[in-house]
C-alpha positions as CSV (number, residue, x, y, z in Angstrom):
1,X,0.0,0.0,0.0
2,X,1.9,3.4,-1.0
3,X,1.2,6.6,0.7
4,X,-2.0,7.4,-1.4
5,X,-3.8,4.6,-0.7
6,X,-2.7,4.8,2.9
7,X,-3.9,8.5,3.2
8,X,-7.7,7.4,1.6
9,X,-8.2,4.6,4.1
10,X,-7.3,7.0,7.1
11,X,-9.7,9.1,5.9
12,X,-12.2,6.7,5.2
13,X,-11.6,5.7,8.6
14,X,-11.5,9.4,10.7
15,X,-13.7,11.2,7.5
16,X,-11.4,14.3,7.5
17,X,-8.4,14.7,5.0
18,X,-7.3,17.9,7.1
19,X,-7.1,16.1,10.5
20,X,-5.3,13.0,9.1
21,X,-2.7,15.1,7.3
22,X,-2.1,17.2,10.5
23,X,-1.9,13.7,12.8
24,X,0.9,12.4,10.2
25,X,3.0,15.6,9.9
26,X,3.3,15.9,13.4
27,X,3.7,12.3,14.6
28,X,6.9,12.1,11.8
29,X,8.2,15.5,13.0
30,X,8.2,14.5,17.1
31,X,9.5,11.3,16.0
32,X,12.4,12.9,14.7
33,X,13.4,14.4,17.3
34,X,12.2,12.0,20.3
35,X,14.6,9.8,18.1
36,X,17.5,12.0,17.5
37,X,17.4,12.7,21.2
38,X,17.8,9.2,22.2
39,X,19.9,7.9,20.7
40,X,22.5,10.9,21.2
41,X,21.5,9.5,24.9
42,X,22.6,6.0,24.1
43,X,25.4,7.5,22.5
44,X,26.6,9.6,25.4
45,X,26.7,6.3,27.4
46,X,29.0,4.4,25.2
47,X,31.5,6.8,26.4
48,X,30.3,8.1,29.9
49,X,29.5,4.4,31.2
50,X,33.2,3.6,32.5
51,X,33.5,6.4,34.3
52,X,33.7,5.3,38.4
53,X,34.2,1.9,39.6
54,X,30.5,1.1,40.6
55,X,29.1,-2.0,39.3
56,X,25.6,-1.3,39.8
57,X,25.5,1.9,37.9
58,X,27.4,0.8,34.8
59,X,24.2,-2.5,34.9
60,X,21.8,0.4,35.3
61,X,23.1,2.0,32.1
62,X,23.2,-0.8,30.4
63,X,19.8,-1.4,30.9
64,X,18.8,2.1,29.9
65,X,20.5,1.6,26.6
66,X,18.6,-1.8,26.1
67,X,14.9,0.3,26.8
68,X,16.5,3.0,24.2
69,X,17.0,0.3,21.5
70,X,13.6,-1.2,22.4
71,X,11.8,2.6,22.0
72,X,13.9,3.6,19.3
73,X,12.6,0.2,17.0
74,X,9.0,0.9,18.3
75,X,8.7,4.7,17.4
76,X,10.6,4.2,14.0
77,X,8.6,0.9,13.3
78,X,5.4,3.0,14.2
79,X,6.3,5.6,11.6
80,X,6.4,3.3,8.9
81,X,3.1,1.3,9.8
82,X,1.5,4.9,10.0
83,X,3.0,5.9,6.4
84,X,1.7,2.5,4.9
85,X,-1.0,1.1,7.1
86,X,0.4,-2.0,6.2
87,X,-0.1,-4.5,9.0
88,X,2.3,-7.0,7.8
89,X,4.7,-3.9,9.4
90,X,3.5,-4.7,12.7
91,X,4.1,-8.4,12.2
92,X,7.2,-8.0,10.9
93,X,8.0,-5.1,14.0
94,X,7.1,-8.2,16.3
95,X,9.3,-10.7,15.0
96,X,12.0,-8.3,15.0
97,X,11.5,-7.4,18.8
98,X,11.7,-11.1,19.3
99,X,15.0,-12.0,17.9
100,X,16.6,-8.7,19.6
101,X,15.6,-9.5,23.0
102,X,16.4,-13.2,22.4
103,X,19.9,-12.2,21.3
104,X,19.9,-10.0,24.2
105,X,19.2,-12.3,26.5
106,X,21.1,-15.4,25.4
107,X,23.8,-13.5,25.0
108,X,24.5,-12.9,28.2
109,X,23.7,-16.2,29.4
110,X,25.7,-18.1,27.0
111,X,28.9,-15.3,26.5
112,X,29.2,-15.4,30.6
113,X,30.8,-12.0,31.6
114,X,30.9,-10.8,28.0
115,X,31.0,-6.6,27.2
116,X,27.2,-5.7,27.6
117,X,28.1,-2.8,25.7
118,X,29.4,-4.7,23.1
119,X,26.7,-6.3,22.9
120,X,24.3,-3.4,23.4
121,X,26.0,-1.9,20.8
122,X,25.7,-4.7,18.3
123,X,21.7,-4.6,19.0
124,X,21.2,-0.7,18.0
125,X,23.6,-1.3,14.9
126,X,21.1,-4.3,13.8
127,X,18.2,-2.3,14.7
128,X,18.9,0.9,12.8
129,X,19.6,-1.4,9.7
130,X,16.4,-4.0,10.0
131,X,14.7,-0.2,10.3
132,X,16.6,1.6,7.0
133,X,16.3,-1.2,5.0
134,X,12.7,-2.4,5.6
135,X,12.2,1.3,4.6
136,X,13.8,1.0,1.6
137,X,12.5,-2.8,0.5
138,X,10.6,-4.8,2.6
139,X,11.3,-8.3,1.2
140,X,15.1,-7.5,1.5
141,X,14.5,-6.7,5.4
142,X,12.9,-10.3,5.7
143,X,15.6,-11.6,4.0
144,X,18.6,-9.6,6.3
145,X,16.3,-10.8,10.0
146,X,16.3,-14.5,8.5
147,X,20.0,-13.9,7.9
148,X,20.7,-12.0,11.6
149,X,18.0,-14.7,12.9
150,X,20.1,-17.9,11.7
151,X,23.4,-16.6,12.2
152,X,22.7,-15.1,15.9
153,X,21.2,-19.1,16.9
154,X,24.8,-20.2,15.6
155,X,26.7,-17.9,17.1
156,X,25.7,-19.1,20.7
157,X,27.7,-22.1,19.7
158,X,31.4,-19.9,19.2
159,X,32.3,-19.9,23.0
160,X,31.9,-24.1,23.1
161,X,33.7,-24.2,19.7
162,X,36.8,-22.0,20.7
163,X,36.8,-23.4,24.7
164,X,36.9,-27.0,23.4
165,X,39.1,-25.9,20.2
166,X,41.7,-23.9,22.0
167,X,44.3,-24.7,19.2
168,X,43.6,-22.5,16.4
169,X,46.6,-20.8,16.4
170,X,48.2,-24.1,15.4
171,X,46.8,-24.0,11.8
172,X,48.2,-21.0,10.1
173,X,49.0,-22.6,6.7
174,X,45.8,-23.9,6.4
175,X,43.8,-20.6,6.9
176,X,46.2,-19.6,4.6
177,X,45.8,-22.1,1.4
178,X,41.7,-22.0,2.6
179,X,41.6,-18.7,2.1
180,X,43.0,-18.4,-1.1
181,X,41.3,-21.2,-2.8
182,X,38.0,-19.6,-1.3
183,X,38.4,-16.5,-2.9
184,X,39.6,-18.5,-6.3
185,X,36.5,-19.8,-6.5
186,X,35.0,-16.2,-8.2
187,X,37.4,-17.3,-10.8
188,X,35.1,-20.6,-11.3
189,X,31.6,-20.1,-10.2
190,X,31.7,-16.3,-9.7
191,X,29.1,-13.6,-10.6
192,X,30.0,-9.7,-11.3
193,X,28.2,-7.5,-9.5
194,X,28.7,-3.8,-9.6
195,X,31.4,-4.0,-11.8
196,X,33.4,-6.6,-9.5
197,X,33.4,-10.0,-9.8
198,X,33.2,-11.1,-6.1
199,X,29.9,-13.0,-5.9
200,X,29.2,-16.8,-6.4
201,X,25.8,-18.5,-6.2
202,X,24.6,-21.4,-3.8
203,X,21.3,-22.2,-4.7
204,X,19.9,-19.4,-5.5
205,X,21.8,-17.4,-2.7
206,X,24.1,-15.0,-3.5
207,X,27.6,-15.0,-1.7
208,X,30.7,-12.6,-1.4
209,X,33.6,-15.1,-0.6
210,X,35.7,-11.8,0.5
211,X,33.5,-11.5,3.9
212,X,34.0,-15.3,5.3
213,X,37.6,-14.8,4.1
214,X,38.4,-11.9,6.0
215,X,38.5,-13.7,9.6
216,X,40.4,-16.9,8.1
217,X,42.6,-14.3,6.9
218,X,43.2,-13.1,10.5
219,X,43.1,-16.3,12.3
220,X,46.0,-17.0,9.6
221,X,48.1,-14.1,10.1
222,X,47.8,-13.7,13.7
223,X,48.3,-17.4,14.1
224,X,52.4,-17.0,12.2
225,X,53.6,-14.0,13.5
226,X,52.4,-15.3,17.3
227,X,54.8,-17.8,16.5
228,X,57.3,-16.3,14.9
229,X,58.5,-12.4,13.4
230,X,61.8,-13.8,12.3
231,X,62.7,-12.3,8.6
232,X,62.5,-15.2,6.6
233,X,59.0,-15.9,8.6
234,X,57.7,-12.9,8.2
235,X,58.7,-13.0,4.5
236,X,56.7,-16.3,4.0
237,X,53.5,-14.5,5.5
238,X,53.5,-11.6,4.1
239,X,53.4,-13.0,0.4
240,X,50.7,-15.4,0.9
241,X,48.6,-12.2,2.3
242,X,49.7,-10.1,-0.9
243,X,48.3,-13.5,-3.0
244,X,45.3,-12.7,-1.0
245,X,45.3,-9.0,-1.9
246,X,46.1,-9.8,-5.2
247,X,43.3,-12.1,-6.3
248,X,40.8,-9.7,-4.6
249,X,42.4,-6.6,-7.3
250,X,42.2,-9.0,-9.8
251,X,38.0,-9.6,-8.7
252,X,37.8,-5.7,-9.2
253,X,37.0,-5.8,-5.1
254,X,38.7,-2.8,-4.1
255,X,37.5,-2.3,-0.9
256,X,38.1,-5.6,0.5
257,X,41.7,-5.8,-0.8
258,X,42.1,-2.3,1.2
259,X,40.9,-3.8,4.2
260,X,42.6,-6.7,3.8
261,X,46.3,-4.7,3.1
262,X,45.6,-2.8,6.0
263,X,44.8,-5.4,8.5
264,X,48.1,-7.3,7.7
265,X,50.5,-4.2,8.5
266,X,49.0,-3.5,11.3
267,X,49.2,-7.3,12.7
268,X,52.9,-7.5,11.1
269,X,53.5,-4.3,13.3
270,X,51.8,-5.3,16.5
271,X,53.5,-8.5,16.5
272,X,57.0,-7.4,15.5
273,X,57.0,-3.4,16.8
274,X,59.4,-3.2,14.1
275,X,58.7,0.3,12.7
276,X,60.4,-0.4,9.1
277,X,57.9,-3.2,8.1
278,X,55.3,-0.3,8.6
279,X,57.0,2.2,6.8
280,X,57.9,-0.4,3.9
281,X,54.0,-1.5,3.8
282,X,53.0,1.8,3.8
283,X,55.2,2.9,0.7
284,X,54.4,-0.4,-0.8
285,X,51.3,0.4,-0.5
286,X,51.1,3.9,-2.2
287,X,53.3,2.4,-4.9
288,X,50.6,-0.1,-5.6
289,X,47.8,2.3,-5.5
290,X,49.5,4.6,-8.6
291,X,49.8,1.7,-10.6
292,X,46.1,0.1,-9.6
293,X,45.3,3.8,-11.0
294,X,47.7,3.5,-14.2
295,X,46.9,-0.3,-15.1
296,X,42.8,-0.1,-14.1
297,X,39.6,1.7,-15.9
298,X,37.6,1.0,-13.2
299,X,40.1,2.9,-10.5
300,X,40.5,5.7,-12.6
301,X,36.8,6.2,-12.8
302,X,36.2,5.9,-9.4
303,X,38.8,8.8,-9.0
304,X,37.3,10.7,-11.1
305,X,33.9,10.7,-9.7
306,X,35.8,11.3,-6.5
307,X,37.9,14.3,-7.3
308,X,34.8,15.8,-9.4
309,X,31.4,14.4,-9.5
310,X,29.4,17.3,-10.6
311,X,31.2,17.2,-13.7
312,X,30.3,13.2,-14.6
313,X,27.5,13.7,-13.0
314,X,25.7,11.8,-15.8
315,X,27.4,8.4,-15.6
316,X,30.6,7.7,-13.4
317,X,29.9,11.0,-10.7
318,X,26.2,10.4,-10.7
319,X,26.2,7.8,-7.3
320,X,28.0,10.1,-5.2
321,X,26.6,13.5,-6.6
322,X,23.0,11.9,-5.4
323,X,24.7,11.0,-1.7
324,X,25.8,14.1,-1.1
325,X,22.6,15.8,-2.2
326,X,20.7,13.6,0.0
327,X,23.1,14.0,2.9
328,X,23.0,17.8,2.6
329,X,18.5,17.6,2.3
330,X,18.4,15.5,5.2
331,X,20.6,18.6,7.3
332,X,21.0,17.9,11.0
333,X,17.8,16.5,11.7
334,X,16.4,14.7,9.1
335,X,13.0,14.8,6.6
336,X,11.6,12.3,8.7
337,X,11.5,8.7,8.3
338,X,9.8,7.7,4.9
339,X,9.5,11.6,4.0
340,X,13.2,11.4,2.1
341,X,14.0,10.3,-1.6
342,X,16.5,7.4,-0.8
343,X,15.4,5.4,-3.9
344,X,17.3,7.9,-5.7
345,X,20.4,7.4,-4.4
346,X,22.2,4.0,-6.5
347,X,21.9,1.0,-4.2
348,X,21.0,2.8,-1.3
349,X,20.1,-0.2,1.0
350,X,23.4,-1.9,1.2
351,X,26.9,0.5,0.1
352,X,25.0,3.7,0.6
353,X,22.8,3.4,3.5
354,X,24.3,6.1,5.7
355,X,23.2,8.5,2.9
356,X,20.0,7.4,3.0
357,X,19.9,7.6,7.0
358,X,21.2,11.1,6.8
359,X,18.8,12.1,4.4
360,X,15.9,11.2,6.5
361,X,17.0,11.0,10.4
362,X,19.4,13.9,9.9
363,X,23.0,14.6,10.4
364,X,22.9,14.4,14.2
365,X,22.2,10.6,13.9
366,X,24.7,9.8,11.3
367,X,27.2,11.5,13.5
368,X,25.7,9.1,16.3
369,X,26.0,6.0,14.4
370,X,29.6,6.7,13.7
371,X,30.4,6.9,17.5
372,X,28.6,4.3,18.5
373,X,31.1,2.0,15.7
374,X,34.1,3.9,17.2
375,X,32.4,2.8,20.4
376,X,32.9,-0.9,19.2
377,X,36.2,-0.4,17.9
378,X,37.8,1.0,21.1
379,X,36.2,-1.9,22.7
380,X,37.6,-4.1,20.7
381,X,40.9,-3.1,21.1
382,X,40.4,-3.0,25.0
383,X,39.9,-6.7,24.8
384,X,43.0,-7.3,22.7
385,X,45.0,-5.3,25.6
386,X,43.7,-7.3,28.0
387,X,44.1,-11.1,26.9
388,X,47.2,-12.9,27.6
389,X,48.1,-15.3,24.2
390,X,49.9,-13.6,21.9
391,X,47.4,-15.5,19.0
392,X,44.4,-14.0,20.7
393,X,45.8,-10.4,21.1
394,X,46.6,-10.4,17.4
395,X,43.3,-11.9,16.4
396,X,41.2,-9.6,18.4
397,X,43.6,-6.6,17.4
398,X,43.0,-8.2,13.3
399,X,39.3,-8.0,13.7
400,X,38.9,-4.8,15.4
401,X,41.0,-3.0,12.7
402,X,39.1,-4.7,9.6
403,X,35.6,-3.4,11.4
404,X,36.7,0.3,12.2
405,X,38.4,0.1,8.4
406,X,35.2,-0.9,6.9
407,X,33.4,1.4,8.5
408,X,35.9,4.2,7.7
409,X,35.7,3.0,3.9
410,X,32.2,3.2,3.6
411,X,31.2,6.2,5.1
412,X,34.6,8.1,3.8
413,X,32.8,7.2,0.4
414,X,29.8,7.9,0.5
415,X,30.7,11.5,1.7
416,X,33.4,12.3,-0.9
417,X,36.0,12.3,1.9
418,X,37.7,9.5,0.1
419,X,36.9,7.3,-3.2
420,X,34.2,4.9,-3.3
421,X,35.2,1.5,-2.9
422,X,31.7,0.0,-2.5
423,X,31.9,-1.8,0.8
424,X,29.1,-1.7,3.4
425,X,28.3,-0.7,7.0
426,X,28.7,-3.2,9.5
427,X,24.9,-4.5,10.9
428,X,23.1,-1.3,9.0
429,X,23.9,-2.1,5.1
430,X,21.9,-4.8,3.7
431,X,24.0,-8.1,2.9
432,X,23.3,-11.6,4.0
433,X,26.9,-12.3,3.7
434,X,28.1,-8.6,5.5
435,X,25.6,-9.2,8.3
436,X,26.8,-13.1,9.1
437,X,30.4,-12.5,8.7
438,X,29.9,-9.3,11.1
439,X,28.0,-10.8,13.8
440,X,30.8,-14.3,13.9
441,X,33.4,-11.2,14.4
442,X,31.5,-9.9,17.2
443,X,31.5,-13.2,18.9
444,X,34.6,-14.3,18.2
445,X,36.0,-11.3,19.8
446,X,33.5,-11.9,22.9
447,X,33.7,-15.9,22.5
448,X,38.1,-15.2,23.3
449,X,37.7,-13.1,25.6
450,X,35.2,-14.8,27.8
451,X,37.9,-17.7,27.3
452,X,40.6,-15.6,28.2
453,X,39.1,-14.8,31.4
454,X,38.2,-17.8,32.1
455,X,41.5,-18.8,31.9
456,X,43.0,-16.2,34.2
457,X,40.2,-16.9,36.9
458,X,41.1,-20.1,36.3
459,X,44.9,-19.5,36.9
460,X,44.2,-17.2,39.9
461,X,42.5,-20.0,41.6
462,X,44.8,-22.3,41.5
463,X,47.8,-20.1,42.2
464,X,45.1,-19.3,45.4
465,X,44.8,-23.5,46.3
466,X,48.5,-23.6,45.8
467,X,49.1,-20.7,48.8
468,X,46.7,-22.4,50.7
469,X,48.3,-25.8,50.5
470,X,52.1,-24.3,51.1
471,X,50.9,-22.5,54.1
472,X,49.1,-25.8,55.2
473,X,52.4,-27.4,55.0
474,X,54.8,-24.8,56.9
475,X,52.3,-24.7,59.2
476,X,52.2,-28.0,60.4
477,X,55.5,-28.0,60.0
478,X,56.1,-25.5,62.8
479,X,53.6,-27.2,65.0
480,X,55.8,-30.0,65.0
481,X,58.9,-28.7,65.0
482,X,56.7,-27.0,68.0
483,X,56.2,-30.2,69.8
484,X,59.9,-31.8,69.3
């Protein structure tokens, strides 16, 4: 039911065109701004909720940010239903409610002693994109919840997998050769999409190889240089992740052999805090950009509609000429949701979703979604400070960076700060394959560290029955020694 048809049965239903129109103008205006305001709340707690040492106020926030996500998802879901009267809205606003308080809950029962705001975090990222995309295509935003549905179930298995598989770090090689020959397999059964030739089809179901492969890829280089960051090691590693790199320039996948390049020198760096391997990647780097540019069409265009899209704004500039101009209607707070002109914008539910969410929740909340992602990332790497195995530090340090990068990449594009290199939002872009392969990172990183402190707990006890059992002994030695 489009908006027309909506507006004649409200009508039909209250008898006066004037009244209805008023009631929908101002419930999408207050919405707005009842939505702007809290989630600059939850926002504000992200960063505030650390401050102090009191355990019961950090659970009280915690809490508050789970009623924010919960009125958030109700007001926006109530918006749409009122723009549509579509009751398969409310059906759909039900299920939704039921997987995020499922995951909520589970969560914290299965990832004992996990970062609730990790997780809190992880819920509002999920819930702003189930909201954006059913806005933009309903039968895509069934198909991302079946995805987040499936893929959440599965991921209350990862602390049993890595507690009973604590050996992962012994299988470098093969994360290496499984990642390659899974990304070779574009060459074979591949797709192009978008100009890049990075999908492959399983029954029916589209697949980016490039997003499973990008935590194999960590597990395989944080795996080697745990063990070793001798030279001729660290030469070994470093060209099966530029064969990696390699094949994903040769798919066209920009994006993904960024955040692949990226990830690498900063685990090659964390694990050998030699600064020339940095400097050499970095320069190595910009070399192979300029000749990317030289060698590829498809770069230069890109650059092009980078540098100037006003004047390609026919063809190559067009995509990022209709983000800005969306970014710039929406201002700070926003048309309202369902008031904007998203459509317009070139695949605006999955590479240029922030654009759209600018456009119609305003500026304010863009800026708010991209703290509460720097909000995960500084987590992230607060985990990776704190663990103890070398494998796990460089694995948790690995993921983080290929999240924050993503992120950076995506909305750097879509605002002209940097070229386009069509990769999504984590949790908000539409992707079957973006949303599974981000919600295994986020437990992963909480599945190792729950492990990790288990471990020291673990430790600490025993290093406690130990004391106790040496003072046992001296003393009943000195009572005897007493008695003689």
């Amino acid at each position: 039911m489009d908006k027309k048809e909506a507006a004649q049965k409200l009508i039909s239903i209250f008898g006066d065109k004037n009244i209805i129109g008023v009631i929908h103008s101002v419930t999408v205006e207050l919405s707005k701004y009842i939505i702007i305001i809290l989630f600059a709340i939850y926002t504000w707690h992200c960063f505030t909720v650390f401050l102090g040492k009191n355990t019961e106020r950090k659970d009280r926030v915690y809490s508050r940010q789970k009623k924010i996500i919960y009125v958030i998802h109700f007001i926006c879901s109530m918006v749409l239903y009122l723009n549509s009267l579509d009751y398969y809205i409310l059906i759909f606003y039900a299920a939704q409610l039921a997987l995020l308080i499922f995951v909520g809950k589970s969560y914290q029962y299965v990832y004992s002693g996990l970062s609730k705001l990790i997780l809190n975090n992880m819920l509002m990222l999920m819930t702003i994109g189930f909201i954006m995309i059913e806005r933009l295509d309903m039968s895509s935003a069934v198909k991302q919840m079946v995805f987040a549905a499936v893929i959440s179930f599965a991921g209350l298995f990862i602390p049993y997998i890595i507690e009973k598989f604590s050996y992962f770090d012994r299988f470098g090689w093969i994360y290496a050769v499984l990642g390659i020959v899974l990304l070779s397999l574009v060459f074979v059964i591949g797709k192009k999409q978008y100009g890049a030739k990075n999908w492959i089809s399983i029954g029916g179901i589209g697949l980016q190889p490039s997003e499973f492969v990008k935590i194999i890829y960590v597990f395989f280089a944080a795996a080697l240089l745990a063990r070793s960051t001798r030279f001729i090691d660290v030469v070994k590693v470093t060209v099966a992740a530029a064969i990696h790199v390699l094949i994903l320039v040769a798919e066209k996948d920009l994006g993904a052999a960024l955040i692949f390049f990226v990830t690498y020198l900063v685990i090659l760096y964390a694990s050998s805090c030699n600064i020339l391997y940095l400097i050499a990647g970095i320069f190595g780097g910009s070399a192979a950009a300029i000749v990317a540019y030289k060698l590829f069409a498809h770069v230069r265009t890109r650059v092009i509609a980078w540098r100037d899209p006003w004047s390609r704004i026919d063809d190559a500039g067009y995509q990022v000429a209709q983000s800005l101009f969306a970014i710039g209607t929406g201002g700070w707070f926003g048309m309202g949701l369902g008031e904007g002109m998203p459509q317009s914008i070139p695949v605006a539910k999955s590479d240029f979703v922030f654009s759209a969410l600018c456009e119609e929740l305003g500026g304010f909340f863009g800026i708010c979604i991209i703290l509460v992602e720097i909000s995960c990332f500084v987590m992230f790497i607060n985990i990776s400070l704190r663990m103890k195995r070398k494998f796990y530090k460089l694995a948790a340090l690995g993921l983080a960076v290929e999240y924050i990068f993503q992120v950076f990449l995506t909305i750097g594009g879509v605002t002209k700060f940097i070229p386009s290199t069509g990769v999504t939002l984590p949790l908000v872009s539409y992707g079957g394959s973006s949303v599974i392969s981000t919600l295994i990172l986020f437990g992963i990183i909480q599945g190792m560290y729950v492990l990790d402190a288990d471990k020291e707990e673990s430790n600490g006890q025993k290093a406690s029955v130990r004391r106790k059992r040496d003072s046992y002994r001296e003393n009943k030695r000195e009572a005897k020694l007493y008695r003689e």
